[in-house]
C-alpha positions, -999 to 999 in steps of 0.1 A, spaced: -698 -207 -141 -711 -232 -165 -710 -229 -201 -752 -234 -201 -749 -204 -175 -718 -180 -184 -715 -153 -163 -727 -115 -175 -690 -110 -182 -689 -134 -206 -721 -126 -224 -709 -88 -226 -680 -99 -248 -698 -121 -266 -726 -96 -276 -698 -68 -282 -678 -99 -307 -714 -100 -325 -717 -65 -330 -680 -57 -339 -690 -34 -364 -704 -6 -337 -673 -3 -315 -653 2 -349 -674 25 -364 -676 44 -331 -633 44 -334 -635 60 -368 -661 84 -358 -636 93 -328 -607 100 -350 -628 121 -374 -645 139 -351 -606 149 -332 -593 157 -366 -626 170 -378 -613 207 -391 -572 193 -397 -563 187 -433 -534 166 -426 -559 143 -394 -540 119 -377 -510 121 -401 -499 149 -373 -495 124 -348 -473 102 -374 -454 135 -377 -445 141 -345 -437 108 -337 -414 107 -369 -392 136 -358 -388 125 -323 -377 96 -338 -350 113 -359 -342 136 -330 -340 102 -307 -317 83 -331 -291 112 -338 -287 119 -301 -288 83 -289 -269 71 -315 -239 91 -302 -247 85 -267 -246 45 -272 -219 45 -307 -243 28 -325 -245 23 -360 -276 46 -372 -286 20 -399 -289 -4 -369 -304 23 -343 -327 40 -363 -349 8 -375 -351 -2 -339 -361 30 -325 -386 34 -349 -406 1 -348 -401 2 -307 -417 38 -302 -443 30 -328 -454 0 -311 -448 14 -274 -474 47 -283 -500 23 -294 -497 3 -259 -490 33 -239 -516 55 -252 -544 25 -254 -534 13 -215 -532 50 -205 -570 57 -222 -583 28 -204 -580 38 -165 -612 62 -180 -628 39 -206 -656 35 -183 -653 72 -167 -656 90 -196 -684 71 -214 -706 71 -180 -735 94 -200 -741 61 -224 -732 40 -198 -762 48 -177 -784 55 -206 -781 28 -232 -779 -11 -228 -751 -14 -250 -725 -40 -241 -694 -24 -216 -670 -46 -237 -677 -23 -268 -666 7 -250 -630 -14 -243 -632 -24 -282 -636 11 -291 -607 26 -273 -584 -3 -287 -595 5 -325 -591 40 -322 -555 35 -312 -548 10 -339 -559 32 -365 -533 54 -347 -507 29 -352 -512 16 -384 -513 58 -394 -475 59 -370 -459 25 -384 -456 48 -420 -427 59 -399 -406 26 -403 -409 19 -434 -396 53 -444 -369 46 -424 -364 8 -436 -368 29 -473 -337 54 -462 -312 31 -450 -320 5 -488 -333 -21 -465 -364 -47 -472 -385 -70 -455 -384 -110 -455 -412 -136 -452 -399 -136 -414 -417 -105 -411 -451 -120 -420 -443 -136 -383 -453 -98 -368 -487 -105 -384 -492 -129 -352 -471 -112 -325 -498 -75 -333 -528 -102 -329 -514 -113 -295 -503 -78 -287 -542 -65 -295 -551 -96 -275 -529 -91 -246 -541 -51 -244 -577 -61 -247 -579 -78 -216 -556 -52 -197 -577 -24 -209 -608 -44 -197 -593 -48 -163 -577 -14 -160 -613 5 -168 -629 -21 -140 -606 -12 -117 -599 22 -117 -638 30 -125 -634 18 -86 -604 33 -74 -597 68 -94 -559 75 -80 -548 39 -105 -550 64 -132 -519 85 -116 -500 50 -106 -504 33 -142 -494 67 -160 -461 68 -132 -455 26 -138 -458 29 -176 -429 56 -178 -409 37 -157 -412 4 -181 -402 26 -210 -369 34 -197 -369 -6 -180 -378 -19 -216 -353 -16 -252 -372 11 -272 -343 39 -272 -313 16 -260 -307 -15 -280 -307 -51 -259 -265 -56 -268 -257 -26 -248 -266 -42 -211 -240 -71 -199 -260 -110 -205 -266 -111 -166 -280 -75 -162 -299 -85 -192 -319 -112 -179 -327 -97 -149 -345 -66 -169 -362 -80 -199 -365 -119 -190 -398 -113 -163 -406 -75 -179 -440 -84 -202 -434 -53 -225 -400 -64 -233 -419 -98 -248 -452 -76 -260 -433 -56 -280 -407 -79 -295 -430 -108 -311 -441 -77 -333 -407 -55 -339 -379 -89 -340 -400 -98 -374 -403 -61 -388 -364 -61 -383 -360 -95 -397 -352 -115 -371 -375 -144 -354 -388 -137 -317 -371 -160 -294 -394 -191 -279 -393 -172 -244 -411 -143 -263 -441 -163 -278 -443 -186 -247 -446 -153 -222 -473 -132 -246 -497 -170 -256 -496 -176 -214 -498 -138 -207 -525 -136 -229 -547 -167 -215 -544 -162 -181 -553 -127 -186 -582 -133 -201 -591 -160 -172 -588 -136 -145 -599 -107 -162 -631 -127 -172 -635 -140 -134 -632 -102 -121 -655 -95 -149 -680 -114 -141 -680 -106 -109 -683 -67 -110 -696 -58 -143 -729 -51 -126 -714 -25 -102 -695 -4 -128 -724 22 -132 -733 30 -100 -693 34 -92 -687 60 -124 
């Protein structure tokens, strides 16, 4: 693939970058159209979320003895961030699936379809992350300029989830049963990743064997270490920048490759 003659993978994005405003206006019309007849809309969701993560932190926090000002700060930005990767990876083992009707009827770019999940569930977040700042708001504390670091670490999250969601709705657009394996994996990863048990608690070799090769560990942490004022270690930003880039290289290879065959597998 030459840059003169990029593969119709690489156009796909390109045209769905040019046109950002359709997949984003398609996202808000998603949300309003869920929420359509609800006074309170997505502010349920951040509800819900919010008590399970009071219910969360009282129980846990006398399971594990941990300080509550400590827990409770933690738990909050880790589920917040955890919903909006879980539900967006979740979505898009049927991105493709469920918008086969346009699919086969308008030439839109496939890419937009993958942009429009992704904004849907960031609207979802930004709605859900209310949640800890209350919580930051209970327990007196505030945010430092480290925090502005968390600005990044969401860019290479949304960055890292783009190309995953691209590959998952390829794939399991060909092979249905993925759906059941990724919803099975991701539960397993958030009990294998610290979202309700804090990092201390495991003994420094146990600890490197769970989080050092576990990519949600790192996904996760370049955005909550600077909500909580701390800095991401080097091992974080080093796994989510390469994670990121050679996702994108082999997602845009497979892309490439199959993006004609989607419709006539959906």
């Amino acid at each position: 693939m030459s840059f003169n003659n990029p593969g119709k993978g690489c156009l796909d994005v390109y045209r769905t970058l040019r046109q950002l405003y359709l997949p984003l206006y398609l996202a808000r019309a998603d949300i309003r159209q869920r929420y359509r007849r609800s006074t309170l809309g997505p502010f349920w969701i951040t509800i819900s979320t919010g008590i399970m993560v009071a219910t969360m932190g009282i129980i846990f926090g006398q399971v594990f003895k941990a300080p509550m000002a400590e827990l409770l700060p933690f738990l909050a930005a880790g589920l917040v961030i955890w919903s909006f990767i879980s539900s967006t990876l979740t979505e898009a083992t049927e991105v493709f699936v469920g918008a086969q009707a346009v699919i086969r009827q308008l030439p839109i770019p496939l890419f937009v379809h993958v942009v429009r999940l992704l904004a849907k569930n960031f609207y979802i977040f930004l709605h859900n992350i209310v949640i800890f700042f209350l919580v930051l708001l209970y327990f007196h504390e505030s945010l430092g300029l480290v925090s502005l670091l968390s600005i990044l670490g969401l860019i290479l999250l949304i960055l890292n989830l783009s190309w995953l969601s691209l590959l998952l709705g390829i794939v399991c657009s060909r092979f249905r049963d993925l759906t059941q394996i990724v919803a099975s994996l991701l539960q397993i990863f958030f009990y294998l990743t610290p979202i309700i048990w804090l990092p201390s608690l495991l003994p420094e070799k146990t600890s490197m064997m769970v989080l050092t090769g576990n990519p949600f560990f790192h996904l996760i942490e370049v955005v909550r270490a600077p909500l909580l004022n701390q800095v991401p270690t080097s091992l974080n930003w080093a796994f989510t920048i390469v994670f990121a880039i050679l996702g994108w290289l082999f997602t845009i290879f497979i892309f490439n490759r199959y993006r004609s065959k989607i419709a006539y597998w959906l």
